[in-house]
C-alpha positions in Angstrom: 128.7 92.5 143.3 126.5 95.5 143.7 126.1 96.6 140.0 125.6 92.6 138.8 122.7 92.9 141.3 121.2 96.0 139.7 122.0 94.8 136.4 120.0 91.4 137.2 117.0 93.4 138.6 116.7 95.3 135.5 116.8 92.4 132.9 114.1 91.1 135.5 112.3 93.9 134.8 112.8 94.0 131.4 111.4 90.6 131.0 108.2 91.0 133.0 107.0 94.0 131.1 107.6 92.4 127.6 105.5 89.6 129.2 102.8 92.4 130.4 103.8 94.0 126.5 103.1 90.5 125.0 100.0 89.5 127.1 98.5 93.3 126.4 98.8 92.3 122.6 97.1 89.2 122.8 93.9 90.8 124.6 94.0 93.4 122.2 93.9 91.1 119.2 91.3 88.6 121.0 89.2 92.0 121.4 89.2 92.4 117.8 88.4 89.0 116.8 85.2 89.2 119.5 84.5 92.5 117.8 84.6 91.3 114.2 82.2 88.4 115.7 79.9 90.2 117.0 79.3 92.8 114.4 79.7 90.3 111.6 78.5 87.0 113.6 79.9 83.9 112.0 80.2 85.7 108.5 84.0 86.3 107.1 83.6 89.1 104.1 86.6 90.7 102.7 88.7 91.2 99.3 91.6 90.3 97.5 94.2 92.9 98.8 97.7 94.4 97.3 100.6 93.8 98.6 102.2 96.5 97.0 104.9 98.3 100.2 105.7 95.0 101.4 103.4 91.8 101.9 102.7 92.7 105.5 100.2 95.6 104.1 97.6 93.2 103.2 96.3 93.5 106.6 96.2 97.0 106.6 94.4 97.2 103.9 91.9 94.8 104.2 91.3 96.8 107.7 90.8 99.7 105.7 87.8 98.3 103.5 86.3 97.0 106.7 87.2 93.6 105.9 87.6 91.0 108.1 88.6 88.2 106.0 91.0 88.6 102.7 92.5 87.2 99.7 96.2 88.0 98.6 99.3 86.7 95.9 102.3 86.0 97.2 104.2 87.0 94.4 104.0 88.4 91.1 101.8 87.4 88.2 104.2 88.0 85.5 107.3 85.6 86.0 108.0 81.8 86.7 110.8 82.5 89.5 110.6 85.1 92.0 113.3 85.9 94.8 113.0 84.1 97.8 110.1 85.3 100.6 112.0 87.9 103.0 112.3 86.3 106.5 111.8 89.4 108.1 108.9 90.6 105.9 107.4 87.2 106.3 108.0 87.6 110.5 106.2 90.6 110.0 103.1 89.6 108.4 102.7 87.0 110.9 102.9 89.6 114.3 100.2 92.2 112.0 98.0 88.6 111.5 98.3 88.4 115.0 98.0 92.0 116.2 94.6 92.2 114.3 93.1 89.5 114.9 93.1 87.7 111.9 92.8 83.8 111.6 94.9 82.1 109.3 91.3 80.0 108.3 90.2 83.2 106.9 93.4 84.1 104.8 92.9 82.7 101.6 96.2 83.6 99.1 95.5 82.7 95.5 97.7 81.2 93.1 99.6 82.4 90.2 97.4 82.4 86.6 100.8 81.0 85.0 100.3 77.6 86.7 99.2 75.0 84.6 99.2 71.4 87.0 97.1 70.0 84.5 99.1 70.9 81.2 100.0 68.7 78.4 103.0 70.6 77.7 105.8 68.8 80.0 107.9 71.9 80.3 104.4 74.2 81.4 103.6 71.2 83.8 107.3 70.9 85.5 107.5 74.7 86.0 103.9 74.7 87.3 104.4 72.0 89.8 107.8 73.6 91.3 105.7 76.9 91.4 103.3 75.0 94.0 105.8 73.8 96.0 107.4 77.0 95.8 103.9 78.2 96.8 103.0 76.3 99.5 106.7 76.8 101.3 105.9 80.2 101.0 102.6 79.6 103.4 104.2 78.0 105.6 106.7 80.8 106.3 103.7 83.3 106.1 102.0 81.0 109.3 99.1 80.1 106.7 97.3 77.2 106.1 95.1 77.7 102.8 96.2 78.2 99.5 93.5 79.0 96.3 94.4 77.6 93.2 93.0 77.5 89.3 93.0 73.5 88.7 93.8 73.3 84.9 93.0 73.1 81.4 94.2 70.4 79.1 94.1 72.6 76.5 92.3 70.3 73.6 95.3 68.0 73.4 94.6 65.2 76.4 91.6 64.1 77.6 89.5 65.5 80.8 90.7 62.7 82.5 94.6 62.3 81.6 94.4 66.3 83.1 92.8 65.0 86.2 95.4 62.5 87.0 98.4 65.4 85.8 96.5 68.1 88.4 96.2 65.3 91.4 99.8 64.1 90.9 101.1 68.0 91.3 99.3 68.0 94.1 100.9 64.9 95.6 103.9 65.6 94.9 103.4 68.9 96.5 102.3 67.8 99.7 105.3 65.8 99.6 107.2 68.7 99.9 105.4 71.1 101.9 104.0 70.8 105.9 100.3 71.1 106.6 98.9 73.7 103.9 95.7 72.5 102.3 95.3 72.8 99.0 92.1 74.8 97.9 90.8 73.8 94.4 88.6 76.6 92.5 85.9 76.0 90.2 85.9 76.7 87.0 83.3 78.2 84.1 83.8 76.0 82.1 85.5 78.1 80.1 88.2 76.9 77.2 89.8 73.2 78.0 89.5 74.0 81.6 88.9 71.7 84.2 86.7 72.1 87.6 83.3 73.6 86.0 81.3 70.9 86.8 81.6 69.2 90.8 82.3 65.9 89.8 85.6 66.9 88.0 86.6 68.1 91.1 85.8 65.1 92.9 87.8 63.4 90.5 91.0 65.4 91.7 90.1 65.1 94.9 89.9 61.4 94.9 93.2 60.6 93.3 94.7 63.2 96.5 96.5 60.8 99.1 95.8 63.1 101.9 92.6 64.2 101.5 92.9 66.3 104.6 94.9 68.5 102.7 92.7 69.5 100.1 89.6 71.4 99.9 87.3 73.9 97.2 86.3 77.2 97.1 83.2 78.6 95.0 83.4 81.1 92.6 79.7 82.3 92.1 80.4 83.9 88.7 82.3 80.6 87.6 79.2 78.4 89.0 76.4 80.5 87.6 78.3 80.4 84.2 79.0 76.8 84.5 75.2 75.9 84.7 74.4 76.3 88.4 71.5 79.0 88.9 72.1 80.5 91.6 69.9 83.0 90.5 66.3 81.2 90.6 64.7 81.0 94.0 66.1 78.8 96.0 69.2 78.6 93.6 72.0 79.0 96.1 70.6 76.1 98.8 70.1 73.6 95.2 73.9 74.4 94.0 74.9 73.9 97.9 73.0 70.6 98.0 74.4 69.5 94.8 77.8 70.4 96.0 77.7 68.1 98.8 76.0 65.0 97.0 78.9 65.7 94.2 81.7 66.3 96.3 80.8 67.0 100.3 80.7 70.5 102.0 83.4 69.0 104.4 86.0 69.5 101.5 84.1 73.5 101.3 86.9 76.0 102.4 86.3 79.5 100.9 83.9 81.6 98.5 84.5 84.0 95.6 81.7 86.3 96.0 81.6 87.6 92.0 78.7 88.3 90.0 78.5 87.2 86.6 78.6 90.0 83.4 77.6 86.5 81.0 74.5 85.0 81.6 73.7 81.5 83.4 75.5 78.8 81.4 77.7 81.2 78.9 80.9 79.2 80.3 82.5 83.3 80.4 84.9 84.0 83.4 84.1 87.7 83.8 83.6 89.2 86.7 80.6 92.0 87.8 80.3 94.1 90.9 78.0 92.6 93.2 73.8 93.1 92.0 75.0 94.6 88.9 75.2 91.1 87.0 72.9 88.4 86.2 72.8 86.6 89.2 71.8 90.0 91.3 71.3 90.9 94.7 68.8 88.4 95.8 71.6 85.2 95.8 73.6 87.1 97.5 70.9 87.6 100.4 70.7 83.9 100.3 74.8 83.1 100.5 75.5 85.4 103.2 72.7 84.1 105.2 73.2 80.4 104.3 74.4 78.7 107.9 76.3 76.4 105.6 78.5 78.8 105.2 79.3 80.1 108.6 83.4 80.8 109.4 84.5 80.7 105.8 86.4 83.4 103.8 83.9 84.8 101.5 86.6 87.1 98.8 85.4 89.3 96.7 87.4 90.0 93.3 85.0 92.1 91.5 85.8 94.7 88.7 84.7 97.6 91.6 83.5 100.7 89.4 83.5 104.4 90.7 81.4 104.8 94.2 81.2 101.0 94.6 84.6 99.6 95.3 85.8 96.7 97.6 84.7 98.9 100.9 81.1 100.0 99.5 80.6 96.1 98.7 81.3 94.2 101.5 79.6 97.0 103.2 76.3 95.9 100.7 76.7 92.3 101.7 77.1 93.1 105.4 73.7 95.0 105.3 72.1 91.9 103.9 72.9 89.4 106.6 69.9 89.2 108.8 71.0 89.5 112.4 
């Protein structure tokens, strides 16, 4: 009887300080979260991160740039079918997410550039549709609830609207498939036979959506600004915001790509500059990161990021713009 006793006190034991272990955690990671807030106030800046050592490392390295939101790929950019998402790697993404502090709102993974939703090519579309669901599962495992996606191109061969209704019925039958993640559209620049440059396209996708709580946009700057929307004029950023929600709504706004552009305004280019050293320049940015608009949204950069002004040196730049 004796040494069951003992043996009972000490799983007791046990269980209270994993309890003290666990609740420790929490206030550590709340403490982090108030921190970010309080430096940063209601602006989310980061990059999109590696996950090169295991997935779980995108925390750590967004950390390391002094990030406090971030963008990641959940699996590589080269091939249609990729092994299943480790449980355990997956388990462990979710306790660093935790330990840190970070909110799934401001995790924003980005799809693959093989998927094609809105391709004409039925063998392009099938694998690109099973590569969203595949996608999306993969959130769900990862404890996130926002995925990033290009929307299409019909590649000259259908019209705008035939890829409309292709992209919205991937998505559908997506959500089918999947729990809770909301699908986030990206704009486009126009660029090719894509589809997204201008906001009503995306509108269009978004109104043949069933559940319309599942899907939302994110802005690429360098994709509007070539598109049309000067976001460099005075006053640019506020017009493209207010056009944005007579077109489609902010409500449906989820995220920002925070890219200058290397073509100028209206070029329909998707290439990338460092942030001030493009045609749009410093001054937009001023205006995003102090727009209230855009308060608790991921804001990802994905900038070329030369010698001496990499991720790190960037969001530091934006950061110093906000006025507190």
């Amino acid at each position: 009887m004796g040494p069951r006793k003992i043996r009972k006190r000490k799983n007791e034991d046990s269980l209270g300080g994993e309890k003290v272990e666990k609740d420790t955690e929490e206030n550590e990671a709340e403490e982090r979260r108030d921190r970010r807030r309080k430096d940063h106030g209601n602006k989310y800046i980061g990059a999109q991160v590696g996950i090169q050592g295991g997935i779980w490392k995108a925390v750590e390295s967004c950390m390391e740039i002094g990030g406090n939101c971030f963008a990641l790929f959940l699996g590589s950019q080269r091939s249609w079918k990729r092994p299943a998402l480790d449980q355990t790697a997956a388990a462990k993404f979710r306790e660093q997410c935790s330990l840190q502090g970070f909110d799934p709102a401001h995790i924003l993974p980005h799809g693959s550039y093989l998927m094609n939703c809105g391709s004409p090519k039925e063998d392009v579309f099938e694998k690109s549709q099973a590569l969203l669901v595949d996608e999306l599962n993969r959130c769900s495992l990862l404890g996130l609830n926002l995925y990033n996606f290009h929307p299409g191109s019909s590649l000259g061969t259908i019209t705008t609207q035939q890829c409309v209704e292709k992209i919205a019925g991937a998505i559908n039958h997506a959500h089918q498939q999947t729990p809770t993640v909301v699908t986030v559209l990206e704009n486009m620049s126009g660029q090719g036979n894509t589809v997204g440059g201008k906001f009503a396209e995306l509108k269009s996708i978004i109104d043949k959506v069933r559940d319309q709580t599942r899907v939302g946009v994110c802005l690429d700057t360098c994709h509007a600004f070539a598109a049309g929307y000067d976001l460099a004029a005075e006053g640019g950023v506020k017009a493209m915001l207010d056009e944005f929600d007579q077109e489609v709504g902010l409500h449906y706004l989820r995220a920002l790509h925070l890219n200058d552009s290397k073509g100028k305004l209206g070029c329909n280019l998707d290439r990338h500059e460092d942030i001030g050293k493009g045609h749009i320049g410093v001054s937009a940015f001023r205006d995003i990161v102090n727009e209230p608009r855009l308060d608790n949204i991921p804001m990802i950069l994905e900038t070329p990021g030369r010698t001496g002004f990499k991720d790190a040196e960037q969001i530091e730049l934006l950061y110093s713009l906000c006025k507190n």
